[in-house]
PQR file with spaces between the fields and no chain letter, atoms N, CA, C, O and H, PARSE charges and radii, in Angstrom:
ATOM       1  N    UNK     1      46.957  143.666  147.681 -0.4000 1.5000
ATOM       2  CA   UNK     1      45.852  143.895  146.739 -0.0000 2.0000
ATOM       3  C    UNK     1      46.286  144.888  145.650  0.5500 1.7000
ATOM       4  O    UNK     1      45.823  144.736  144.519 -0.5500 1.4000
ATOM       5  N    UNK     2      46.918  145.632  145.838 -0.4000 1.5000
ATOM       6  CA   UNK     2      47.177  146.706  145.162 -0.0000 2.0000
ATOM       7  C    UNK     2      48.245  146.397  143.650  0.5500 1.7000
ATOM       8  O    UNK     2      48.200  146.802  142.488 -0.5500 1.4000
ATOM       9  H    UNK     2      47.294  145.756  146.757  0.4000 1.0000
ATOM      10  N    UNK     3      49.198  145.432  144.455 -0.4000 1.5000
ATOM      11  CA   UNK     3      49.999  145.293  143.440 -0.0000 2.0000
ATOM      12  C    UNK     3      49.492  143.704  142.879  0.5500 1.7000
ATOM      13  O    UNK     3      50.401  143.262  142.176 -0.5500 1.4000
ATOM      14  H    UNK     3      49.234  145.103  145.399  0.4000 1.0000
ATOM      15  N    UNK     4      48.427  142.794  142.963 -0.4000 1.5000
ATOM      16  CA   UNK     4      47.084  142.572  142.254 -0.0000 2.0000
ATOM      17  C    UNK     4      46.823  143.647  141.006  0.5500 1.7000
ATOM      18  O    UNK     4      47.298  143.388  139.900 -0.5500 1.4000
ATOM      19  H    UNK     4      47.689  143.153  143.534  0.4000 1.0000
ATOM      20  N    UNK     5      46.167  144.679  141.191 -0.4000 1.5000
ATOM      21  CA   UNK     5      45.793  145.464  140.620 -0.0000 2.0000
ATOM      22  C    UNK     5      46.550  146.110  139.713  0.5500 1.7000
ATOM      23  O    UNK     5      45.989  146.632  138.750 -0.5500 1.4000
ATOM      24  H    UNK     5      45.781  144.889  142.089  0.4000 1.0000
ATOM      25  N    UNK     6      48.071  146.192  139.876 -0.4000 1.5000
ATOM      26  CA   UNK     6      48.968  146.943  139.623 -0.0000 2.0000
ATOM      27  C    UNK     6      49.501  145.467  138.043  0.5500 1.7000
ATOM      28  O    UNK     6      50.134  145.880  137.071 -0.5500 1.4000
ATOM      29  H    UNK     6      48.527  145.768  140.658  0.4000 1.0000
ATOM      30  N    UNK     7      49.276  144.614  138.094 -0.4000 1.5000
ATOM      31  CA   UNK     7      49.972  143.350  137.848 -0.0000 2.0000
ATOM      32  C    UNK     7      48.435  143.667  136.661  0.5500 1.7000
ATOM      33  O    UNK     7      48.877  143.913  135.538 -0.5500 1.4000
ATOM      34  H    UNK     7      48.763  144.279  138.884  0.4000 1.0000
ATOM      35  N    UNK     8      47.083  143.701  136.683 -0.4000 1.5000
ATOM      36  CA   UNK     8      46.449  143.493  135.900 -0.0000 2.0000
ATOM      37  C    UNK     8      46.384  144.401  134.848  0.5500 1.7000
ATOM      38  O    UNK     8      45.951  144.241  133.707 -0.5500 1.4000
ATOM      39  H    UNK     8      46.724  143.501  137.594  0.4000 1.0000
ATOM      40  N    UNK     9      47.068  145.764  135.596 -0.4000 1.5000
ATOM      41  CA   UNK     9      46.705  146.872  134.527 -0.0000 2.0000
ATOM      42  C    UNK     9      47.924  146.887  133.418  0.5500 1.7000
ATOM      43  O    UNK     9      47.795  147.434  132.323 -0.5500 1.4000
ATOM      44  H    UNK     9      47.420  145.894  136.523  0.4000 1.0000
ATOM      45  N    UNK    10      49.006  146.281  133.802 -0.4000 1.5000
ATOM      46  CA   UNK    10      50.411  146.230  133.120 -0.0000 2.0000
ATOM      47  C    UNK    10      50.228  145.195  132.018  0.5500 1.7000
ATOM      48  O    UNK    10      50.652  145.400  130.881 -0.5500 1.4000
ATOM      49  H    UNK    10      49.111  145.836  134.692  0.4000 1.0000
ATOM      50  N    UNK    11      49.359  143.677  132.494 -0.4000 1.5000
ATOM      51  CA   UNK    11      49.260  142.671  131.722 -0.0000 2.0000
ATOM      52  C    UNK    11      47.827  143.629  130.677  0.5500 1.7000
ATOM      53  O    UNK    11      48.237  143.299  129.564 -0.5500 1.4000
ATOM      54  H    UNK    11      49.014  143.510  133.418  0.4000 1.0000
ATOM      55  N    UNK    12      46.865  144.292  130.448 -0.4000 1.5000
ATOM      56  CA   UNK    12      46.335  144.978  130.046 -0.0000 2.0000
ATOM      57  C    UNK    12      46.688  145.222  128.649  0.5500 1.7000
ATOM      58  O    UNK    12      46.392  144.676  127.586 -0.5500 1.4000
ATOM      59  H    UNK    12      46.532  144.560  131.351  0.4000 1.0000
ATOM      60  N    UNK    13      47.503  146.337  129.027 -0.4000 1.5000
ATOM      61  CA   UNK    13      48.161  147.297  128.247 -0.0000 2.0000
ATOM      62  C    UNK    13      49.739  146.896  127.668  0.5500 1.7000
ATOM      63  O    UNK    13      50.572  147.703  127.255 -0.5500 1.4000
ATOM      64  H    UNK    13      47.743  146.781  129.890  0.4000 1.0000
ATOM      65  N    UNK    14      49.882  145.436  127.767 -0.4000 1.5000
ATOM      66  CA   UNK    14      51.081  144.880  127.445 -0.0000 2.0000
ATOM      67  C    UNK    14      50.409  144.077  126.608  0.5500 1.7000
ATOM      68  O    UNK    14      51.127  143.441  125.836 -0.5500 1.4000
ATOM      69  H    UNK    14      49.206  144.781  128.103  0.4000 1.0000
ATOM      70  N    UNK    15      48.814  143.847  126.491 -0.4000 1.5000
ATOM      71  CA   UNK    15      48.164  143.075  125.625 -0.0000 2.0000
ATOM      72  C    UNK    15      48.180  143.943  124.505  0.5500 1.7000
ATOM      73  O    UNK    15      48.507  143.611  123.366 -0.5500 1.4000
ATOM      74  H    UNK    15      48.231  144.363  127.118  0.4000 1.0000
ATOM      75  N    UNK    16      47.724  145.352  124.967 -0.4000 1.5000
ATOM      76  CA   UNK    16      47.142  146.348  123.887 -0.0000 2.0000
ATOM      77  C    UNK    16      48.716  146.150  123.167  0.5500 1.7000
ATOM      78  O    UNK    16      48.947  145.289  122.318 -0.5500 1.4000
ATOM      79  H    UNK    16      47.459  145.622  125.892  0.4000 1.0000
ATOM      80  N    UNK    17      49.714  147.109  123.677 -0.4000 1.5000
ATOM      81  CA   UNK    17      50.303  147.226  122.590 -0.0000 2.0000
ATOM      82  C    UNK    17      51.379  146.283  121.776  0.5500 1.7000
ATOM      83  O    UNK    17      52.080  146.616  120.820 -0.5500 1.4000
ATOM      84  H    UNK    17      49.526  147.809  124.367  0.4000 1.0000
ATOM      85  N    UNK    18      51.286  144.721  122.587 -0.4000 1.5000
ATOM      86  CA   UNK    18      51.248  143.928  121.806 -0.0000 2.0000
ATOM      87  C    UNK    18      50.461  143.422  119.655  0.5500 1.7000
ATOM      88  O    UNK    18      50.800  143.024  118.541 -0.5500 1.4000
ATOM      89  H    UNK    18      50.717  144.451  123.364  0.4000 1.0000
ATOM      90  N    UNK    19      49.288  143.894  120.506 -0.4000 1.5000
ATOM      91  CA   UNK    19      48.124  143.828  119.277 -0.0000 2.0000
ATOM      92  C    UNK    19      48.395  144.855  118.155  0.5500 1.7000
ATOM      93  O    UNK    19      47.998  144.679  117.003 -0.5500 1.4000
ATOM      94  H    UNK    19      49.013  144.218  121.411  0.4000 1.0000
ATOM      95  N    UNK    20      49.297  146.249  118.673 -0.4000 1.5000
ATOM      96  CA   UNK    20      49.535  147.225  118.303 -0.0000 2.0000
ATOM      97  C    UNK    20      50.593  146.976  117.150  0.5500 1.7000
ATOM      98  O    UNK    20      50.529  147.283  115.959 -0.5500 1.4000
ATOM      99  H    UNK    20      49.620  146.392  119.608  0.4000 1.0000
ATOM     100  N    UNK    21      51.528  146.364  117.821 -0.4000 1.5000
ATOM     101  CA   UNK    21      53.500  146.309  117.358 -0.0000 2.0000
ATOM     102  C    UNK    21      52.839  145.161  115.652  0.5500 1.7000
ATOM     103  O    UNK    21      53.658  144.745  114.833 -0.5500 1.4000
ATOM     104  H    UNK    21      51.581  146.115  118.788  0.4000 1.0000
């Protein structure tokens, strides 16, 4: 579960600073 969790917060913030670059 955890690395679930771990997997959503990375895809997240790989969105953000995608949107960022």
């Amino acid at each position: 579960m955890s690395n679930i969790y771990n997997n959503s917060v990375v895809s997240f913030y790989n969105h953000l600073f995608y949107d960022l670059a």
